[in-house]
Wavefront OBJ file of the C-alpha trace (Angstrom):
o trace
v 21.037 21.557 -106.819
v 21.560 24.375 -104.255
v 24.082 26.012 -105.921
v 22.468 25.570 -109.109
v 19.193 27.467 -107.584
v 21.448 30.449 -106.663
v 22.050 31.348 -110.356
v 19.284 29.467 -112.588
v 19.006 29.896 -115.880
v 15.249 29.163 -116.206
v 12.680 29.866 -113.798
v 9.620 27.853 -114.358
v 6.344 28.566 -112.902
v 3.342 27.085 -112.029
v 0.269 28.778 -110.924
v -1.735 26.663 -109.639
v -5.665 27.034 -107.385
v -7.812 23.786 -105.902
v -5.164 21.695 -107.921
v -4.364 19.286 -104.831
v -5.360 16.351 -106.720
v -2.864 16.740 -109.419
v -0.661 19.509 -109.227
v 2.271 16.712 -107.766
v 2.250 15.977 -110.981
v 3.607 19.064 -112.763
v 5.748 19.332 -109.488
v 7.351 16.153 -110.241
v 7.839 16.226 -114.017
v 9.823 19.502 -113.632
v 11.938 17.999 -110.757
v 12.746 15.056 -112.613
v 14.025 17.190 -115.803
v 17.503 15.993 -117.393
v 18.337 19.755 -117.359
v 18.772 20.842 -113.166
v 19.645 24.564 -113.681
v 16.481 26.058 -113.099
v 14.482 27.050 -109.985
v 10.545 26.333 -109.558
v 8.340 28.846 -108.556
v 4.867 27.021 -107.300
v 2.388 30.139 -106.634
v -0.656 28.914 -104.853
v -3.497 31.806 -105.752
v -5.201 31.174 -102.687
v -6.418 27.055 -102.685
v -8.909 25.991 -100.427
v -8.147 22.218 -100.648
v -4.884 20.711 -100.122
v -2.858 22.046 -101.981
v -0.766 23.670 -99.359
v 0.044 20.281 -97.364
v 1.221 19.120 -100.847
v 3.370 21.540 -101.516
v 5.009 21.956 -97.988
v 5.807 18.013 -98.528
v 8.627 19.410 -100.922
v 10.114 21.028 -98.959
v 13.643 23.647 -100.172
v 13.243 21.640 -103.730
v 10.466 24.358 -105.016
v 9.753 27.939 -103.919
v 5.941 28.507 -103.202
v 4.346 32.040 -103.380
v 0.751 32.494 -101.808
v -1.222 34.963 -102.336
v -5.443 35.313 -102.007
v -7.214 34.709 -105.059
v -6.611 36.955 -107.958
v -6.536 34.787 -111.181
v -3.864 32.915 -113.232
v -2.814 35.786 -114.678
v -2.186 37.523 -111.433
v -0.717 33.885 -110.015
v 1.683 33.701 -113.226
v 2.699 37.717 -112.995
v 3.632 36.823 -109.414
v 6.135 33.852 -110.182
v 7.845 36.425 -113.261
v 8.415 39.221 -111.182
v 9.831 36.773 -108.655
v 12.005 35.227 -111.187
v 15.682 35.178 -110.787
v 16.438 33.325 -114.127
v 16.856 35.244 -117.663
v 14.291 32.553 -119.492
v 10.833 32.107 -118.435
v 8.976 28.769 -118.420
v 5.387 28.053 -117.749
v 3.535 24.755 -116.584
v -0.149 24.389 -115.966
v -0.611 22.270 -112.743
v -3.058 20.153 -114.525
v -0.080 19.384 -117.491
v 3.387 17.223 -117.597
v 6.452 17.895 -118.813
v 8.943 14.678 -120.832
v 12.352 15.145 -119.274
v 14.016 16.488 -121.840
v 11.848 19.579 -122.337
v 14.046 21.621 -120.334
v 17.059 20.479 -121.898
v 16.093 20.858 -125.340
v 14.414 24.061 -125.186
v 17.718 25.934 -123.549
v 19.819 24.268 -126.101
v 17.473 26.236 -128.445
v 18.250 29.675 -127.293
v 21.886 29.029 -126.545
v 21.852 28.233 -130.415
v 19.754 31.150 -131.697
v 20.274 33.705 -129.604
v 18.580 36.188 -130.997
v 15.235 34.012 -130.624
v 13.107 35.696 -127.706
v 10.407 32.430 -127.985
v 10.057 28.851 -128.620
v 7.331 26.267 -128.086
v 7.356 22.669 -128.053
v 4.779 20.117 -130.105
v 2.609 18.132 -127.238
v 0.504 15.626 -126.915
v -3.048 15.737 -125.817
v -5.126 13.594 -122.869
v -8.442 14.139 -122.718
v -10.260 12.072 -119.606
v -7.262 9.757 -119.535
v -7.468 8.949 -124.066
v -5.266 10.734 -126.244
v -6.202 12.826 -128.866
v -5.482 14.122 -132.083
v -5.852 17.943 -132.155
v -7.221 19.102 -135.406
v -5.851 21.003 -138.332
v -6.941 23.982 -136.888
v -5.114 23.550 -134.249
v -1.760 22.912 -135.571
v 1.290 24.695 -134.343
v 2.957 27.190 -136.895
v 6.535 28.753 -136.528
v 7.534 32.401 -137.725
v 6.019 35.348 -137.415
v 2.296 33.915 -136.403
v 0.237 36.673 -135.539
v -2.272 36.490 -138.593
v -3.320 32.620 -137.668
v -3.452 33.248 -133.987
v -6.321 35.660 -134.253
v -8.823 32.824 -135.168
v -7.864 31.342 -132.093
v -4.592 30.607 -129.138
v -1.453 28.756 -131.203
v 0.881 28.805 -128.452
v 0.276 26.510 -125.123
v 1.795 28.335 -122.212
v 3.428 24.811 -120.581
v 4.820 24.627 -124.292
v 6.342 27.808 -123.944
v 10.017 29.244 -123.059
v 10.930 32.979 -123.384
v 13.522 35.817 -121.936
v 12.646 37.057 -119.296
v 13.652 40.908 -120.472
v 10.552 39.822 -123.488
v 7.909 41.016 -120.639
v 9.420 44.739 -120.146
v 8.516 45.539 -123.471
v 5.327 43.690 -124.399
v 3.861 43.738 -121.050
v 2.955 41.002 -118.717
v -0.471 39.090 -118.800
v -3.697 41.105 -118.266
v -5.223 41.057 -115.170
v -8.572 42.201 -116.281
v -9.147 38.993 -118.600
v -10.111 36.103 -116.506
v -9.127 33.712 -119.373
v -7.910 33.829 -123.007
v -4.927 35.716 -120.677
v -2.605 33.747 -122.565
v -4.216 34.090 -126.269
v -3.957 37.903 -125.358
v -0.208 38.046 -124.360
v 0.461 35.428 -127.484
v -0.850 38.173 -129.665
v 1.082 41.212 -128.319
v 4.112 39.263 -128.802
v 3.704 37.565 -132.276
v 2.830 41.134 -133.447
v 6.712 42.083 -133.384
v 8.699 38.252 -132.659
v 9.038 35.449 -134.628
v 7.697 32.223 -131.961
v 9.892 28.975 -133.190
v 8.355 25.597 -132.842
v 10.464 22.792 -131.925
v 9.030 19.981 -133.476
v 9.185 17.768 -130.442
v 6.308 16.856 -128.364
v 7.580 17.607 -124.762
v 4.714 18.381 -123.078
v 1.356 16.492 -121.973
v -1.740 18.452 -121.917
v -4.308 16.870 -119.759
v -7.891 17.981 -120.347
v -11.484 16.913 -119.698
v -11.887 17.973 -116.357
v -14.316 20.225 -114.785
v -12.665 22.916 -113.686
v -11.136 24.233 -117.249
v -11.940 27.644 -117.960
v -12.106 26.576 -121.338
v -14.488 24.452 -121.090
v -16.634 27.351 -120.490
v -19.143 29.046 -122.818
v -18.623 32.637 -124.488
v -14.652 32.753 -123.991
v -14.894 34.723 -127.557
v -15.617 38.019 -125.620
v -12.114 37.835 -124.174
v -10.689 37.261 -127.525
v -12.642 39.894 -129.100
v -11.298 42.141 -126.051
v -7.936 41.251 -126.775
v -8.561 42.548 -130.794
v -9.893 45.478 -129.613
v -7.166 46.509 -127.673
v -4.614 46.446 -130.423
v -7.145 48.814 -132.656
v -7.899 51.378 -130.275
v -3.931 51.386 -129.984
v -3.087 51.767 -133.384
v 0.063 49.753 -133.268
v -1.038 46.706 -136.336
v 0.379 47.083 -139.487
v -2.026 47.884 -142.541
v -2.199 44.305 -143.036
v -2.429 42.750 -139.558
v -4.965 45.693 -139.291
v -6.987 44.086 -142.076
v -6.725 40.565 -140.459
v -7.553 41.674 -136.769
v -10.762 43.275 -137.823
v -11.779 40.815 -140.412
v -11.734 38.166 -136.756
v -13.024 40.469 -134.861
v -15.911 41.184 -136.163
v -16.294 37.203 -137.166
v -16.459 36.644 -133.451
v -18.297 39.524 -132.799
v -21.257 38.007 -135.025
v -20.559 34.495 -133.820
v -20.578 35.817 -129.681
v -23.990 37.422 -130.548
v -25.579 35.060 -132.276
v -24.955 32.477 -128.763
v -26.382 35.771 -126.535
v -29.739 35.427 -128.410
v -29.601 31.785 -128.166
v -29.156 32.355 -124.451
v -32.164 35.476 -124.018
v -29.048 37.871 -123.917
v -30.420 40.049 -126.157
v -28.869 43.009 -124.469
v -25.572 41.773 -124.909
v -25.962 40.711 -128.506
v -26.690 44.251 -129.209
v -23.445 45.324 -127.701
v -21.397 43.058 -129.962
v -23.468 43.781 -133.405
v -22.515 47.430 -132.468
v -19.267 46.557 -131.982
v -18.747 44.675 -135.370
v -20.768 47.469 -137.193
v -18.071 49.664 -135.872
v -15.542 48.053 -137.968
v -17.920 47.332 -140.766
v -17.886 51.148 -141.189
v -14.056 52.171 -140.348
v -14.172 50.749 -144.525
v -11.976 47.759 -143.741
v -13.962 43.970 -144.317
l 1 2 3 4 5 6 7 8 9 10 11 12 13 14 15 16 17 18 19 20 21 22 23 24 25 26 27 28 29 30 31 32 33 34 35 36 37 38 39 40 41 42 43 44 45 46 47 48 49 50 51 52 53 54 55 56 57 58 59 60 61 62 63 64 65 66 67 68 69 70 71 72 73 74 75 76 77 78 79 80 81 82 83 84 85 86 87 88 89 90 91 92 93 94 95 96 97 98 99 100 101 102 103 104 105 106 107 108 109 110 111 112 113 114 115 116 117 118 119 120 121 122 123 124 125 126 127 128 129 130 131 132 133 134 135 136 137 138 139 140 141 142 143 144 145 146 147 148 149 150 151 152 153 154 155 156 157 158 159 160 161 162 163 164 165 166 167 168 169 170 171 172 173 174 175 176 177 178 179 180 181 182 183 184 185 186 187 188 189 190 191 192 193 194 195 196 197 198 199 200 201 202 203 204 205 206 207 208 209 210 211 212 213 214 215 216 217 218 219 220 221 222 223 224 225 226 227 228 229 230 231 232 233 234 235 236 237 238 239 240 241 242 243 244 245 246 247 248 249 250 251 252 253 254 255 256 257 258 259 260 261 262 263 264 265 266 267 268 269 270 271 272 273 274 275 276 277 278 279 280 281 282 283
């Protein structure tokens, strides 16, 4: 395995805050992958619990990165720039990998090698019963940037991508404090194709408290992430049409749960903002 570590050919990272009462999990599931090239990256954005003594208890077998609390993007940003390996994948320390995810997803890109992303199918655990995601929610493969504007198609412990993908799309935003991922997702399915492999090799485990998206008015990240692309000018005519047709959906939507909430300030904000589009002539 030490050898192996010197020259991986994944690096998988896990970010991972107040996670001491699971994150062994995730730890373990990537250790006991049929595939051993790879090096894990544990970055610890500044836990208060546990999680430390946990991850000492490994010892050599993972690398762990601390740093004071910035924010999974910041945690995940850390482990890729600290990356030694030319593919890239991510686990949430609440999630578990099968042992074969590994395998199967480098088998992938040593068979397509022009492919700079694949995901996996998973299966979903929410408080300890699985679930059947809904139609909405069902994975796509191709070019999938019009269908992931409604809302994130791409899990990031599903995910495997090269490395070099970040030094021209840019890493995750450090401004959003969630829908990080739906952002990034977005900026790449613009210009790559992101393959599914129809295998469910991942558990998502959901339900508990501390989910950020379990949380109410994630939309104005989303919307955040649309506006971005606009003001850059970089969509298509037709992903153009798309992005502002969702955005100003949401924008309506995010409003209408301000006034619910006596926001009325806010709700403003976002009518202005889809009135914006209403009148660049494109519905």
């Amino acid at each position: 395995m030490e050898s192996e570590a010197k020259n991986p050919r994944v690096s998988v990272v896990i970010p991972t805050y107040n996670r001491g009462w699971i994150v062994n999990d995730a730890v373990d599931s990537v250790l006991n992958q049929a595939f051993q090239q790879y090096e894990l990256i544990v970055v610890d954005d500044g836990s208060t619990d546990d999680t430390k003594a946990i991850l000492r208890e490994y010892g050599d077998r993972i690398r762990v990165i601390r740093q004071a609390n910035r924010g999974v993007s910041a945690a995940r940003n850390r482990g890729i720039r600290a990356a030694k390996a030319p593919l890239i994948a991510f686990l949430d320390s609440d999630d578990v990998w099968l042992a074969d995810k590994l395998s199967v997803q480098v088998a992938f890109f040593d068979n397509h090698p022009a492919a700079a992303v694949c995901q996996t199918e998973e299966t979903w655990i929410r408080n300890g019963v699985r679930v059947n995601p809904g139609k909405r929610h069902r994975k796509r493969s191709g070019m999938i940037f019009e269908p992931s504007l409604a809302l994130c198609l791409v899990s990031p412990s599903a995910v495997m991508l090269r490395k070099d993908l970040f030094e021209t799309i840019g890493l995750f935003d450090e401004s959003l404090p969630a829908c990080e991922d739906y952002d990034l997702w977005l900026r790449i399915s613009l210009t790559h194709m992101i393959y599914l492999i129809d295998q469910p090799l991942i558990v998502k485990r959901g339900g508990h408290d501390d989910q950020l998206s379990r949380s109410w008015g994630l939309d104005r990240y989303r919307i955040a992430s649309i506006t971005k692309l606009l003001d850059r000018e970089v969509l298509p005519a037709a992903q153009r049409k798309a992005a502002v047709r969702v955005m100003r959906k949401k924008c309506l939507v995010y409003a209408g749960g301000c006034r619910k909430r006596g926001r009325e300030e806010e709700a403003r904000q976002y009518m202005k903002l889809a009135e914006k589009y209403e009148k660049s002539g494109i519905k």
